[in-house]
N, C-alpha and C positions, 0 to 999 in steps of 0.2 A: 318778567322773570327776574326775582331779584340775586340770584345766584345762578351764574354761568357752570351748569356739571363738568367738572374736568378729573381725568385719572391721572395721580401724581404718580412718577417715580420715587420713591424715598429707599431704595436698595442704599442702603452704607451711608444716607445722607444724615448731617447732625439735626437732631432734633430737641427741642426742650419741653419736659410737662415739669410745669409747678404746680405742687403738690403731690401729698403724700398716699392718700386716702384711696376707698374701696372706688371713687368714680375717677379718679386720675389713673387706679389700675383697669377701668375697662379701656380708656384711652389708650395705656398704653400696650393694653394684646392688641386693639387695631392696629398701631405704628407696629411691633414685633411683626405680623402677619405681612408687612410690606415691606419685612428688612430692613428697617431704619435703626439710626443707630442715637440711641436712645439715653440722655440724662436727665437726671431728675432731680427735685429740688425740695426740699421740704424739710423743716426741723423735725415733723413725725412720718417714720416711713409704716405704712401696712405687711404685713406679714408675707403677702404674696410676691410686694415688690423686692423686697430683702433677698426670697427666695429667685428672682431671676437675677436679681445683682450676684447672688452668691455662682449661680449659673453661667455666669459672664455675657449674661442679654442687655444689660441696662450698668450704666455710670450711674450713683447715686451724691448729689451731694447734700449731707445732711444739715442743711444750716439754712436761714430766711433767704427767702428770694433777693438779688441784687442785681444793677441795671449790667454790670459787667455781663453777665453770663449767657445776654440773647447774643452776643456778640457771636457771629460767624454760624447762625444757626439757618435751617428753611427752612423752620417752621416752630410755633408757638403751640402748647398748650395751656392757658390757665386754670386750672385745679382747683383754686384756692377756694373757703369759705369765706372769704373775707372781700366784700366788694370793692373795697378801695383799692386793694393790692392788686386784684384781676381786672382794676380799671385802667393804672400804671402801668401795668402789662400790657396792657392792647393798646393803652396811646404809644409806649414805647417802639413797642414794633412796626405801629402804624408808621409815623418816622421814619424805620431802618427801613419801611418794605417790606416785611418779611409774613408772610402768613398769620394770623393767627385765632386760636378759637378759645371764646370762654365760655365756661361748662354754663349752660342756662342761662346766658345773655347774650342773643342773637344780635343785637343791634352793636354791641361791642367786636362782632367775628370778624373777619375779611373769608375764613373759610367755614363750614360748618361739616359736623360729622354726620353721613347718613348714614338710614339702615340698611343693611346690606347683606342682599342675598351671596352666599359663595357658591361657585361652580366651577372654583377657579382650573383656567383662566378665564372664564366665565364669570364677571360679576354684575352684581343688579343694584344699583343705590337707587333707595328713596330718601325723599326730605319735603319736608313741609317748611322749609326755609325757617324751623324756629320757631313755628304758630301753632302745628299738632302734631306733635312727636306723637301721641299716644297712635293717632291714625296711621302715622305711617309706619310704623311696628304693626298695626294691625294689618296693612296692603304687605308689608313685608311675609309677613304669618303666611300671608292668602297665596302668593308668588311660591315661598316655601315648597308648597303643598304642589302646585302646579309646574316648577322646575323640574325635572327629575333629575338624579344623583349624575346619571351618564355624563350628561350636558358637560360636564369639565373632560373628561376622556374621549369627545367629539372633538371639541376644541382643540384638545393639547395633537388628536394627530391628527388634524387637518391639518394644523402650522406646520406641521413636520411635511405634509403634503404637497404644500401650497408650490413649494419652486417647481416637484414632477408636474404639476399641473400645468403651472405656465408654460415647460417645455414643450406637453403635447399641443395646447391649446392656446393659441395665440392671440384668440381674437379676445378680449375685454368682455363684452356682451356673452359671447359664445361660455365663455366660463363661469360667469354667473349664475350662468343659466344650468351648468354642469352641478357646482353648488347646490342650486336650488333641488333640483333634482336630486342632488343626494342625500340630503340632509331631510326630504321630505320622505324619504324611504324607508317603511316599516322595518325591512329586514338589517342595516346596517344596526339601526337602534336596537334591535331583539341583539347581536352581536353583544354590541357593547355592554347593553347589561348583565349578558351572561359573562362578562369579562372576556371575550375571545377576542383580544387584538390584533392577535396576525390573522386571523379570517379575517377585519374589518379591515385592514388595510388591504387584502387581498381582492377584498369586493371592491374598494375604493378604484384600484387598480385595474381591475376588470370591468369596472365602468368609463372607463376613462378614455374614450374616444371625440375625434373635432367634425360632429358632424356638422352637417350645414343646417344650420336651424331654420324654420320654418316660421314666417311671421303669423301672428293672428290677431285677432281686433277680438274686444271683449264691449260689448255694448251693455252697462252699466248703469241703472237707477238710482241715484246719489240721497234719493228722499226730498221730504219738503225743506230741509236746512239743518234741523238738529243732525247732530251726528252721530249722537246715538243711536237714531232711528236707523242707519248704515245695516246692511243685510253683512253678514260676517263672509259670505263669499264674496260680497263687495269688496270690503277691506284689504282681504287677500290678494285680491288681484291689485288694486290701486297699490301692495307693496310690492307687486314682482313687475310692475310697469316700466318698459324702456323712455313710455313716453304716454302723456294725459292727455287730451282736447278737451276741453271744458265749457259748457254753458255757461253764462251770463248768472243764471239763479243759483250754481252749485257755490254755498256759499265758503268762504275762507276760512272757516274750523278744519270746514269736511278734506278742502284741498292740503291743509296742515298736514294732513294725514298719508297723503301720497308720501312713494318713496323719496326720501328728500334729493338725491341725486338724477331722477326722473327729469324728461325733458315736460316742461310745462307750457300750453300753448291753447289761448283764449278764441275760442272759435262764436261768443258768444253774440245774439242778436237780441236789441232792444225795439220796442215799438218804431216802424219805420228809418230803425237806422242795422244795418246789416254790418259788424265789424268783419265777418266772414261768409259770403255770400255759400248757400246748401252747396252748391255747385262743387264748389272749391273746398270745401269741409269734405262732402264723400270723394273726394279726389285724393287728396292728403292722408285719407284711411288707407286708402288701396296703393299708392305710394308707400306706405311706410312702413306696412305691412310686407310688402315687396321686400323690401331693405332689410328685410329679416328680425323684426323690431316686435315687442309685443305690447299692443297699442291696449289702450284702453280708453274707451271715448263716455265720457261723464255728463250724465246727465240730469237736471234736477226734475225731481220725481220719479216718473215711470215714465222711462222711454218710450210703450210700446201706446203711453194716451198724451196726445195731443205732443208727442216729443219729436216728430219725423224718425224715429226709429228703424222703423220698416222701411224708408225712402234710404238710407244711408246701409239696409241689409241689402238692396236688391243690386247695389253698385258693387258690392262684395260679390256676391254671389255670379254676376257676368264678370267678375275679373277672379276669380277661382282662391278667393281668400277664405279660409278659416276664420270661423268668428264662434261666440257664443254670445246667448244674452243671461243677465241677469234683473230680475226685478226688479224695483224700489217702490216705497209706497209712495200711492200718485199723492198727487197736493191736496188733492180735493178728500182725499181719507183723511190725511195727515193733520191738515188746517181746520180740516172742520170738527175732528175728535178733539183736539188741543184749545179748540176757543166751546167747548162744551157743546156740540150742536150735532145731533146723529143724524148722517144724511136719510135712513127712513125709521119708521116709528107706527107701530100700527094705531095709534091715533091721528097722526097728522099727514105721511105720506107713507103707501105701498110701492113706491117707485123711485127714482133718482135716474136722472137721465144728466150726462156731460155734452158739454158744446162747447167750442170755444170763439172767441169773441175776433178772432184773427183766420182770415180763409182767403186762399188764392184767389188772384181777380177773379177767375174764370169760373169760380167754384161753385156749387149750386147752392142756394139761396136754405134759407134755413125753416124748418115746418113751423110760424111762429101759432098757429091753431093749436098742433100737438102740443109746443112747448109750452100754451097759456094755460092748459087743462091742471083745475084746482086738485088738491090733493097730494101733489107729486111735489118730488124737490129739485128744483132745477141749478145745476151748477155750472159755473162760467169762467172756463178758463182766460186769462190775458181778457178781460171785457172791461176793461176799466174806461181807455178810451169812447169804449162805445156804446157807453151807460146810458143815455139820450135814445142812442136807436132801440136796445133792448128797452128799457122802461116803453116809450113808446109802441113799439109792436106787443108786447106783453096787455098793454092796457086795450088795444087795439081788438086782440083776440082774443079777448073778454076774463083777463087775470082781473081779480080784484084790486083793487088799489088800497087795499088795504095790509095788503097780501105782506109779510115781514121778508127783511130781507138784512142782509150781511156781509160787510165786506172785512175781509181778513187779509190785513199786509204782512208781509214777511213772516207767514203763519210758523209755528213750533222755536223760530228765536226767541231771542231777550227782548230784541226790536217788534215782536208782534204787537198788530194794533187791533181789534173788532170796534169795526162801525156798525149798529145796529140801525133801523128804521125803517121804512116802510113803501111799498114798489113805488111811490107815489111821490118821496124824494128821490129815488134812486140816482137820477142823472145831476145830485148835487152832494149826495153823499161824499163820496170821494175826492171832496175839493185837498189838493193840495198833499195826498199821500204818492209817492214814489216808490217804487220797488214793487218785487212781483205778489200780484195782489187775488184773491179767488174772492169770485162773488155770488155769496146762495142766497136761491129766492124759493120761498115754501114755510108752510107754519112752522116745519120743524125748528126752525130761529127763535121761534117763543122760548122753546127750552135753554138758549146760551145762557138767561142770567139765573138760572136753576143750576145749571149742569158744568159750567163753566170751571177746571179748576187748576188750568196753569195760570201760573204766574210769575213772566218773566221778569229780571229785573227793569226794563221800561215797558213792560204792559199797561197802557193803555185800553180801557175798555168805556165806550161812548154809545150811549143810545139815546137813539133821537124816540122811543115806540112809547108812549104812555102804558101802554099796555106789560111793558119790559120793566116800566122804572115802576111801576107798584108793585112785582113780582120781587122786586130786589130787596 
C-alpha cells in the first residue's frame, strides 16, 4: 500500500493551492466542501475563482508563488503548469512537514486526491495511487450507481442516535448486532427515502431493545484460495463475525477480508502435525457460541467433502447450538477447472469419484479394484504423501501405467503450479512441492495443455507426458 487512506479534518484549517486555472479550481471545490480556509496564489486567476473570492470562500493572492506563503499552512496544493515551480513546492514542504499534492505528479505527493463518492457523512474514496485515475473514476461511476442517495440521512441520524443506544444497550457486541439489524432493514430504508424522518427515528426507537443474544456458528466454504471464488453469503457473514477459526488452506487474501476487528484464531492442521487437535476445535465452537458470540468457522473448499464438517455439526447439534452451513466450491472443481482439466468429458471419463489420501487409523481400507477401473477420473485429496501407495495399488489393480496424471499445488493462486505426467512417475512427481496440493489421475489430463487458461503471476506449468508436450 503505497498510501495510507486517512479522512483529514480541514474545517477553518489554512490551506494553499498555487495556481490559478480550471484544475486548481476543481482542487479547490474539494477543500471548500471540507471547510478549509482557503488561499490561493497565481498571477492569473480563472473566472470561477474570482467569483468565490468575491463570495468570501477563498483569500486570493494574485502574484507568483514565494517560499514565504507555505508558512503556517496544513496543506499544499501545487496547480501550477510549470514543473519546476511544482517541484520547489513539494521539496519545500517536504521540509516544513506539511502535506502536499501536485496535480499529475504522484511521485512528487505526500497526499493524493481521490475520487469520491459523497453520501455525506457518508464518504467513499478511491485512488489508484497516481497510476489509473481514469479507472478509478470509472469504480467511482460504478459505486455511484450502487450507493443510494439515503445512505447520508442513515448516517446523519444514527450519530444523532448513537448515545440513546448506548444507554439502553450496554453491552459492545449486543449493539452491533442492534446496528446490523437495523441497517439491514428493508422498511427503515423505504422510510428514509420517502423522507419521513420522525417515523425513522421512531422505528429506530421501537427497535431498540437489550435482548440477550443468541450465539450461532456459521460453517463456511472459503473456496480453493482465490477470493473471488468467495460465495457472497460467505462474505457477509465473515463481515458480521465476533470471531473466525480458520483452516491451514484458507489462504491470507481471503482472511484479509474478515471483519478487521474480529477475533482471529488458527485451528489449522498440516500432514501429521495437528496445531488444534478436532477435539478441541468442536469444543471451542460450542464454547463460544455459548458466549453469545457469532462464530464463523472457515474453511478451505467445501466443508461438507473431505472438510470434517459434519463431525464439528453433530457437537453442535447435542450441545443445542444454532448453526448454518454455507457452501464453497470444493478444491477438486476449483483446481482442476483453473489448470484447464474437466474432471468428466464424454470422451475420456463418465465418472469422477473423490478420495482422500488421509483416513483414521481405524478407517476402512480403500476399494483400490473400483478406484483402478479405466475410463473414470479419480481425484485425491491431501494424497501427496501417499503418492508410492496410490501409484502402486492403482498399477496393482490393473490402471494402465500409462494412464496421465496431475498434480495441482496451491490450485486458483498466483503460486499455482501443474505437474503433469503419467501413473508411472506418480510417486516422484511431487518431489519438493509444499502446500495444499490435489492429485487427478484419468485421461481427462490429456486436455490441461489444450484447455489450460489461467495464468498466475508465478504459474508454473511442467510436464513430464510426451504425449502433452506435442499437444503444446
Amino acid at each position: 500500500m503505497d498510501y495510507l487512506p486517512i479522512f483529514t479534518k480541514l474545517k477553518n484549517r489554512h490551506c494553499l493551492v498555487v495556481g490559478g486555472g480550471d484544475i486548481a479550481a476543481r482542487k479547490v471545490h474539494l477543500l471548500l466542501k471540507a471547510n478549509a480556509s482557503i488561499t490561493i496564489c497565481a498571477p492569473d486567476i480563472c473566472d470561477s475563482l474570482l467569483e468565490k473570492a468575491k463570495n468570501n470562500q477563498l483569500t486570493i493572492i494574485n502574484e507568483a508563488f514565494s517560499d514565504e506563503l507555505i508558512e503556517g499552512k496544513w496543506l499544499v496544493v501545487a496547480a501550477t503548469n510549470q514543473h519546476h515551480i511544482n517541484e520547489h513546492i513539494a521539496q519545500l514542504a517536504e521540509q516544513k512537514q506539511i502535506l502536499v499534492n501536485v496535480v499529475d505528479e504522484p511521485k512528487l505527493c505526500s497526499f493524493i486526491m481521490p475520487s469520491i463518492v459523497d453520501r455525506s457523512p457518508i464518504v467513499v474514496a478511491i485512488s489508484s495511487g497516481g497510476k489509473a485515475p481514469v479507472l478509478a473514476r470509472l469504480i467511482r461511476e460504478r459505486l455511484e450507481a450502487l450507493l443510494p442517495m439515503h445512505l447520508g440521512r442513515l448516517a446523519k441520524i444514527s450519530g444523532e442516535f448513537r448515545h440513546r443506544v448506548k444507554q439502553v444497550i450496554t453491552k459492545e457486541s449486543l449493539r452491533r448486532r442492534y446496528w446490523e439489524k437495523l441497517f439491514g432493514n428493508g422498511d427503515l430504508a423505504s422510510l428514509l427515502q420517502k423522507g419521513q424522518i420522525e417515523q425513522a427515528q421512531q422505528f429506530m426507537e421501537d427497535n431498540l431493545t437489550e435482548e440477550v443474544a443468541q450465539g450461532d456458528v456459521a460453517l463456511v466454504g472459503a473456496g480453493p484460495g482465490d477470493p473471488s471464488l468467495l460465495t457472497l453469503k460467505a462474505l457477509q457473514l465473515m463481515q458480521q463475525a465476533d470471531v473466525v477459526l480458520y483452516d491451514r488452506l484458507v489462504s491470507k487474501d481471503i482472511l484479509d477480508l474478515v471483519r478487521r476487528d474480529a477475533d482471529l484464531i488458527s485451528v489449522g492442521k498440516a500432514a501429521g502435525k495437528h496445531e488444534v487437535e478436532q477435539s478441541r476445535t468442536n469444543q471451542m465452537l460450542v464454547e463460544l457460541a455459548q458466549q453469545g458470540k457469532k462464530v464463523v468457522r472457515l474453511k478451505g473448499g467445501d466443508s461438507f467433502i473431505f472438510g470434517r464438517g459434519g463431525e464439528e455439526l453433530e457437537e453442535l447439534v447435542e450441545a443445542g447450538v444454532a448453526f448454518q452451513v454455507v457452501p464453497g466450491i470444493t478444491s477438486a472443481s476449483g483446481c482442476s477447472t483453473y489448470a484447464g482439466i474437466p474432471l468428466t468429458h464424454r470422451d475420456y471419463a463418465q465418472s469422477v469419484t473423490f478420495v482422500t489420501g488421509h483416513r483414521k487409523q481405524d478407517g476402512k481400507a480403500l476399494d483400490w479394484k473400483s478406484l483402478a477401473t479405466p475410463h473414470q477420473t479419480l481425484v485425491v485429496y491431501m494424497g501427496l504423501m501417499r503418492a508410492q501407495e496410490i501409484q502402486t495399488n492403482l498399477l496393482i489393480n490393473g490402471r494402465d501405467q500409462n494412464t496421465p496424471v496431475a498434480l495441482i499445488n496451491k490450485g486458483t493462486t498466483n503460486e499455482q503450479q501443474v505437474i503433469t505426467g503419467t501413473l508411472s512417475e506418480l510417486s516422484t512427481l511431487g518431489g519438493g512441492l509444499e502446500g495444499p496440493t490435489i492429485m487427478i489421475i484419468g485421461e481427462v489430463v490429456h486436455l490441461s495443455s489444450k484447455l489450460a487458461w489461467f495464468k498466475g503471476e508465478n504459474n508454473k506449468k511442467l510436464s513430464r507426458d510426451p504425449f502433452l508436450v506435442n499437444l503444446s
